[in-house]
C-alpha positions in Angstrom: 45.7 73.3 -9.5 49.5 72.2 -9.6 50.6 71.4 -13.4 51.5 67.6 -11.7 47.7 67.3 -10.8 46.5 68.7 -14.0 48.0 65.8 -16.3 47.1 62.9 -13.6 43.6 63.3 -13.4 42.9 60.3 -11.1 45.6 61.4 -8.3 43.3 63.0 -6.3 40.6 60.1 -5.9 40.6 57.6 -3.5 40.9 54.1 -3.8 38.2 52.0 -4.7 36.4 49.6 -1.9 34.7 46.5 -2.3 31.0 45.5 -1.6 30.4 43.2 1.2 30.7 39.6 0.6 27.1 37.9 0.0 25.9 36.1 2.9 25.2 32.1 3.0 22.4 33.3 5.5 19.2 33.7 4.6 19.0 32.0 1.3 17.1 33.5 -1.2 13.9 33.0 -2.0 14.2 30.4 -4.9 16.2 28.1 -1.9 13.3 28.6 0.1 10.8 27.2 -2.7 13.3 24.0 -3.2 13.8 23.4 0.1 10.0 23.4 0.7 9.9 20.9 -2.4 12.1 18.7 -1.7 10.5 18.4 2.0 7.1 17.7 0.4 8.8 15.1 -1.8 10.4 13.6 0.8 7.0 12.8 3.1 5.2 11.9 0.1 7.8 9.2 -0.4 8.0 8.1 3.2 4.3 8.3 3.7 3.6 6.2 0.0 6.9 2.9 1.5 5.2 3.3 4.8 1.5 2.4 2.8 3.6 -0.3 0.5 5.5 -1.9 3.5 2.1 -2.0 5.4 0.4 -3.6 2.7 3.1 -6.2 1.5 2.8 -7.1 5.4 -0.9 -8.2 5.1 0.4 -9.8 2.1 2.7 -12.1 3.5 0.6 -12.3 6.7 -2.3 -13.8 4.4 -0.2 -16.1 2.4 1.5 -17.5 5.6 -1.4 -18.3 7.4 -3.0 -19.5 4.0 0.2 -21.8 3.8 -0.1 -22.6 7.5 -4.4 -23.5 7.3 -3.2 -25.7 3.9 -0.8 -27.8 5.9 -3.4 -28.4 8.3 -5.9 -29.1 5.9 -5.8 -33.3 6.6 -6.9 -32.9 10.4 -9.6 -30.0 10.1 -12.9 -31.0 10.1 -14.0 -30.0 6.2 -16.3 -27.1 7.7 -14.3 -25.9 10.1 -11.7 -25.3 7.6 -13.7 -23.8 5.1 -14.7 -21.4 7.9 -11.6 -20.7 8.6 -10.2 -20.0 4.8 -13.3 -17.6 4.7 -12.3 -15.9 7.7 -8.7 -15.3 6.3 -10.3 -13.9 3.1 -12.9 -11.5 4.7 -9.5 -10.1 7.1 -7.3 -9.3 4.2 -10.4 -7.7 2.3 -10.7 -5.8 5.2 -6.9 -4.9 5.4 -7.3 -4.4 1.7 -10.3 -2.4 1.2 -12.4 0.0 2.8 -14.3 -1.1 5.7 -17.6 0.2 4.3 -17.8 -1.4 0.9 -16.3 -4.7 3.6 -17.6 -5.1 6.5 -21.7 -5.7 6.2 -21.2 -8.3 3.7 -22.4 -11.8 4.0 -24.1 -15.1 1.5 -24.2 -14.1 -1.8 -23.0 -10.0 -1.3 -19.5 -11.6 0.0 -19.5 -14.3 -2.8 -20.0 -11.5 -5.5 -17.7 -9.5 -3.7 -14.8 -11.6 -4.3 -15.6 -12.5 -7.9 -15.8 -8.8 -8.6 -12.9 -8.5 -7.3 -10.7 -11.2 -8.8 -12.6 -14.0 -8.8 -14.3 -14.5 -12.2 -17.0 -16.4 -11.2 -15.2 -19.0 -9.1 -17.0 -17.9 -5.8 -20.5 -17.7 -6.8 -20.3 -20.8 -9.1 -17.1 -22.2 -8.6 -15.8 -24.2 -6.1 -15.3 -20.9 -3.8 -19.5 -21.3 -3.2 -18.4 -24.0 -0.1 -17.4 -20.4 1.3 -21.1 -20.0 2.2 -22.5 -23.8 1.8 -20.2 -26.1 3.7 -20.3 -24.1 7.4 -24.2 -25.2 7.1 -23.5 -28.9 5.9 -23.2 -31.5 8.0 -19.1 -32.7 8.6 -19.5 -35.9 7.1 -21.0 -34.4 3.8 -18.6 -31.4 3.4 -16.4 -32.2 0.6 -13.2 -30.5 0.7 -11.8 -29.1 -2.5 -8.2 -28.3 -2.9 -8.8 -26.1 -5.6 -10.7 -23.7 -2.5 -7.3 -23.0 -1.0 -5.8 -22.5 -4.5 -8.6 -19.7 -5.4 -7.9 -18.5 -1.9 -4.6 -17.9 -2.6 -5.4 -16.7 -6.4 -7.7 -14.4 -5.0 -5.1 -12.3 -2.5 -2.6 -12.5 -4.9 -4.9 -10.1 -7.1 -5.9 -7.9 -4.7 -2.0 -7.6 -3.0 -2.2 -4.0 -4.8 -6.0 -3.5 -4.3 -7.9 -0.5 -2.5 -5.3 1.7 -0.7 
């Protein structure tokens, strides 16, 4: 050993060398688990405005053919009118609820149905009982009660976040 090398101990190594750089490609794990996340986060979200914007449609579909059978009110005959407001009801329970707990109702199940379901007890002894009288009446003894298109209306507004 030369008397240069023996007092500069680091002379004879060589120089240092740096690891290669980390690669953007594959993320690790903990990416992997937020990227999976945020996915499911993100369908939930489009799946739960899909149900919303489906449901505010049968909404506004209700209320404007609710607006539309109102207007027309003056030239229905009283039954056929009252047929027709029940109609519109049973269609947006249907849109609003499921078809089983819907569909097989009729007379007094529906009436009850629809006071459960918002209507006090308007339908079954209220004014929304023409529901199930005045189709059976004869036309000239059918009175027509405005306040029937008013619980109409009351009624799908309380159920416009109902059942699904």
């Amino acid at each position: 050993m030369t008397p240069a090398a023996a007092t500069d101990a680091l002379a004879g190594l060589r120089a240092y060398h740096l690891p290669p750089p980390v690669p953007w490609w594959p993320p690790a794990p903990g990416w992997w688990l937020l990227a999976a996340l945020l996915g499911l986060a993100a369908a939930a979200l489009i799946l739960t405005l899909r149900r919303r914007r489906r449901c505010r449609a049968a909404l506004r579909a209700a209320l404007a053919e609710l607006d539309g059978l109102a207007g027309a009110r003056a030239g229905l005959d009283p039954a056929e009118f009252t047929r027709r407001l029940s109609r519109l009801l049973r269609r947006y329970a249907l849109a609003r609820f499921p078809r089983h707990e819907v569909a097989g109702l009729a007379g007094e199940d529906w009436l009850r149905f629809l006071d459960t379901h918002g209507g006090g007890q308007a339908f079954t002894r209220g004014p929304g009982r023409l529901l199930r009288e005045a189709p059976y009446r004869p036309a000239d003894t059918t009175p027509v009660d405005a306040e029937l298109a008013t619980l109409a209306r009351t009624w799908i507004l309380r159920n416009a976040g109902a059942g699904t």
